[in-house]
N, C-alpha and C positions, 0 to 999 in steps of 0.2 A: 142348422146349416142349410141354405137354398142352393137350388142346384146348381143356379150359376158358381157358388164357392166352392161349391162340393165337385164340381167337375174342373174348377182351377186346379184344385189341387189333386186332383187324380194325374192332371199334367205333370203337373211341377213333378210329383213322383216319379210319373213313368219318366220324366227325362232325368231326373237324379238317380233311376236304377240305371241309368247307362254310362255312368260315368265308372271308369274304369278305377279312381277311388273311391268307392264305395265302402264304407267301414259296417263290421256286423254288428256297431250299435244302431247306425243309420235304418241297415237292412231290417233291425227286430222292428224299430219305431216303424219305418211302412210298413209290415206286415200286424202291429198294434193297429195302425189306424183303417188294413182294409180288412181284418176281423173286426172292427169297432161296430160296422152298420152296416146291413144287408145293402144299402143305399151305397154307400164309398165302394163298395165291389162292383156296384153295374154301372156305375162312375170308371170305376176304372177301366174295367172291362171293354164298356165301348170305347172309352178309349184306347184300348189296345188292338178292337179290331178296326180303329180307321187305320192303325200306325202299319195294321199287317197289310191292308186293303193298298195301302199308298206305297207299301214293299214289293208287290206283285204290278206295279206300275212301270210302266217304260221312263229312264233315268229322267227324261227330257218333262215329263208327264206327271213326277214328283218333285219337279224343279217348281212347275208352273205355280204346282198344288201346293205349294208353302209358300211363294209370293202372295195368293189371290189369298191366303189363310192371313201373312202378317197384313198386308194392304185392305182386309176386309171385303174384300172385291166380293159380290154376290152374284157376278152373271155366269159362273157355273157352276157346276153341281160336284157335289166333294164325291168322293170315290164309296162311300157306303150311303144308307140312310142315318145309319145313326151320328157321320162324320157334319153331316148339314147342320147338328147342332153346335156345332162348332161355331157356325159363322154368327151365332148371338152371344157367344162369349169377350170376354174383355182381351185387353191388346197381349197381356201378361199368356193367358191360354194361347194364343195364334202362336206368338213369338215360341213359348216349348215345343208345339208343334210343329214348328219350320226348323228349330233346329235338332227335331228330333229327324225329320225329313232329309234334312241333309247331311246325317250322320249315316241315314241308309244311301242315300247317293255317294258319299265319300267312300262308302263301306264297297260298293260296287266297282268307283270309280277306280278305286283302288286296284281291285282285281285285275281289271281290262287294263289299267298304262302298268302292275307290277313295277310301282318305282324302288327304289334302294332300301328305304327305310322299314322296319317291322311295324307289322300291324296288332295291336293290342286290344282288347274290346274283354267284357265281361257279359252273362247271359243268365237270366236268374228268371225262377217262376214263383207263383204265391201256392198257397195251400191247395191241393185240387183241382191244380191245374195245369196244361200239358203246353208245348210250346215245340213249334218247327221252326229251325231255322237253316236258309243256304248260308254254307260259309265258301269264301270269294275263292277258293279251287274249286268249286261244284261238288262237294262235299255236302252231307246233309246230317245236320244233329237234332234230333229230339230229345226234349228234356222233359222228368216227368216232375211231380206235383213237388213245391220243396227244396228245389235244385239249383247249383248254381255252377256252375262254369268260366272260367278266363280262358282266353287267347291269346296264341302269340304264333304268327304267323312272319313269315319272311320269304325270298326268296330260295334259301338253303333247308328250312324245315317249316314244321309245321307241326306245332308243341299246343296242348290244350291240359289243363287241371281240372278234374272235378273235384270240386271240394266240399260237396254236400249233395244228395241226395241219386239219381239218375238219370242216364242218358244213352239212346242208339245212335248208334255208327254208323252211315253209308258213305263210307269213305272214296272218295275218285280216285283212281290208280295213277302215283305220280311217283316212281324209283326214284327220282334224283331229288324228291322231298321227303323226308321221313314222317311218316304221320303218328305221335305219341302221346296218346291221354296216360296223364299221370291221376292217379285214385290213392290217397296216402301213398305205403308203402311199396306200392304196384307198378311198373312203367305197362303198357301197352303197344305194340310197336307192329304197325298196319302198311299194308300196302295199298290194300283195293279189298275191301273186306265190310260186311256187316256183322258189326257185333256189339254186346248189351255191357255197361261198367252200372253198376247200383257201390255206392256206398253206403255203409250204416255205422256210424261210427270209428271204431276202428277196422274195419270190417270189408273189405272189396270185395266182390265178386263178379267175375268177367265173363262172359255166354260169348260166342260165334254163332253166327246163324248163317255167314257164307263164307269162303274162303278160309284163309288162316291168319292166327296174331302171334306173334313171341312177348312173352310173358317176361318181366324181367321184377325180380326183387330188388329193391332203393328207387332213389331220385334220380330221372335222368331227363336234364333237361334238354333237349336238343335244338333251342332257338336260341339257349343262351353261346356265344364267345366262347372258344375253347370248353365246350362241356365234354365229361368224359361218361362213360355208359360204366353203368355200377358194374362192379366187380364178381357179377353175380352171372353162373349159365341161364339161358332164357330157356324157357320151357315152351312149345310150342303148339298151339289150341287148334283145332280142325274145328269144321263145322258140326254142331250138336255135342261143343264139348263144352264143359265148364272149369273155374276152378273159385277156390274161395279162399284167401288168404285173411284170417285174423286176426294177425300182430306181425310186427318187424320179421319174428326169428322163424315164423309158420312155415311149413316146407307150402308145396305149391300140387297138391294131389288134381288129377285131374279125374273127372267125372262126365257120364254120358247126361246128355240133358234131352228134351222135344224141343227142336226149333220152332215149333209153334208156341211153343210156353215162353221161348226167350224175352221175345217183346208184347206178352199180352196184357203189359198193365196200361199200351195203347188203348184197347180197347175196354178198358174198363176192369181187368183181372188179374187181380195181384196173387201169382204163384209161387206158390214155396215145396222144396226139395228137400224132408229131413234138413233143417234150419233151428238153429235155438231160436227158443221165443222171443229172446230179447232183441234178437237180428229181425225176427216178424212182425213187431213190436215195433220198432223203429218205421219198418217200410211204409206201415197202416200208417201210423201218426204222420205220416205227409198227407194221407188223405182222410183221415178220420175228421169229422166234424166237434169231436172232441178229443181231447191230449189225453192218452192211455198211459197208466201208471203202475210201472210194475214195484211194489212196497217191499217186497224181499226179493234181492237180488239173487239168489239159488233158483229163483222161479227162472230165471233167466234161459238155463241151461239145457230146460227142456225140452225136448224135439218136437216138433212141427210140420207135416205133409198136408199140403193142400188148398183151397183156392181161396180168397177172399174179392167177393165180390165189391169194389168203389162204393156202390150203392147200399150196401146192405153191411156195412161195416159192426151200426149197433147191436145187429144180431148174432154176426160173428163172435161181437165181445159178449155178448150172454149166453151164445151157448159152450164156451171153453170148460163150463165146472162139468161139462158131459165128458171134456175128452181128459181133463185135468185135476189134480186136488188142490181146484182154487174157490176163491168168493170175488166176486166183481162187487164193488160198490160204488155206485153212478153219484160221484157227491155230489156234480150241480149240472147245469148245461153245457160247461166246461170240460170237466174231466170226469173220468173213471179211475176206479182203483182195482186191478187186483193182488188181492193177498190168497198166503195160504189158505186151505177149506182150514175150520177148525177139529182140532180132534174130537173125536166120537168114543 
């Protein structure tokens, strides 16, 4: 594949991860083809930093920059270096472009006229890789490596799903909007608040790092018509508290946490709190460089305190038979396995 095709199609991608049907067969085949080749990631990649370059641009300024993209126009300069190569790609590359452009104008324009109707969008990351985003109340989500997200916004609330992986909260204070991430079994229910939702599986766990959030067990959608708030008391989280609910019927214990640990897999460190491994297990495989496998599900259950560095992930996995009675076995460039140590 030459790069001109290879960078079509990092387009065509990134504008088909924005569509708000998005189906998770879709989602697996893009994430097949941008682990396929070191090459299809820095395809993609710059493609995602002209898309953010042209998102930090004044509305009027990523109007122009999708014209002069679909029209080919060369007498100005795109908003990064790496976006200039743009302007040697075919008509198919411009046009994803412009209408990924004017999905961020819409997305803004949106905010500023607040017309009647709700706003929907999805928000998704690849392996190993972290994503900021403004949402149109002045809201700010980060998602980490793995992740994915829908929206639904309106005039009366303000309803978000995680449905995989992680994401921070710097919520703008708005009383007469309720701001609600749902995490499976979880609701989250914010005012003006920073705080952390990781999924794994079946698996929530909720961090504050500022303010307070009410905690509610079930589905509670609050953008949808007539929704009703589950039947359940909300439990309420202060800053530096945690909780981790497990399945449906889990009660909701709360725990002291470090607000500096909340959100440090920002910077590269993924921290665990007495965690079974297989919740540990989960977090790493978004950013492991290879898919870790646990062979006996008992291995699962076992506790966990401490830090795993992004960077230094295959080490981590080899030095476990120190803290554990396991065997790692690295079957390819793919994956690992561990199993039980064997008996002695």
């Amino acid at each position: 594949m030459n790069d001109q095709s290879r960078f079509a199609a990092a387009g065509e991608w990134l504008l088909r991860l924005q569509d708000d049907d998005l189906d998770p067969e879709e989602f697996a085949a893009w994430l097949h083809w941008y682990e396929a080749d070191p090459l299809n990631r820095v395809a993609f990649e710059e493609m995602q930093s002209a898309f953010e370059s042209a998102n930090s641009l004044p509305a009027t300024a990523r109007s122009e920059w999708a014209r002069e993209l679909v029209h080919g126009s060369r007498e100005h300069a795109a908003p990064t270096p790496a976006a200039k190569r743009f302007f040697q790609m075919r008509y198919a590359i411009a046009a994803s472009i412009a209408a990924l452009a004017a999905g961020v104008l819409a997305w803004h324009v949106w905010f500023d006229d607040e017309p009647a109707q709700t706003l929907t969008t999805t928000l998704q990351t690849p392996r190993a890789t972290h994503r900021v985003e403004k949402l149109p109340d002045g809201s700010t989500v980060q998602l980490g490596a793995r992740s994915s997200i829908s929206l639904s916004f309106s005039r009366e609330a303000r309803y978000l799903v995680l449905e995989s992986g992680e994401a921070f909260f710097s919520v703008a204070r708005d009383p007469a909007r309720p701001f609600v991430v749902q995490a499976g079994s979880v609701a989250v229910h914010a005012i003006g608040t920073e705080f952390n939702v990781r999924r794994d599986g079946e698996t929530t766990v909720v961090s504050v790092r500022e303010g307070k959030v009410d905690i509610v067990k079930g589905v509670l959608n609050a953008g949808a018509p007539g929704a009703q708030h589950a039947p359940a008391i909300p439990v309420r989280l202060g800053a530096g508290e945690q909780v981790a609910a497990r399945d449906p019927d889990s009660g909701l214990a709360i725990r002291t946490v470090s607000p500096q640990a909340i959100a440090a897999w920002q910077k590269g460190r993924l921290e665990f709190s007495d965690e079974p491994l297989r919740q540990v297990i989960a977090t790493v495989n978004r950013y492991s460089p290879r898919e870790i496998v646990l062979t006996d599900q008992s291995l699962g259950s076992l506790r966990i305190t401490g830090t795993v560095a992004e960077d230094r992930i295959n080490e981590w996995t080899r030095a476990l038979p120190a803290i554990f009675p396991v065997r790692i076995v690295e079957v390819s460039h793919e994956t690992v396995l561990i199993s039980p140590a064997p008996a002695r």
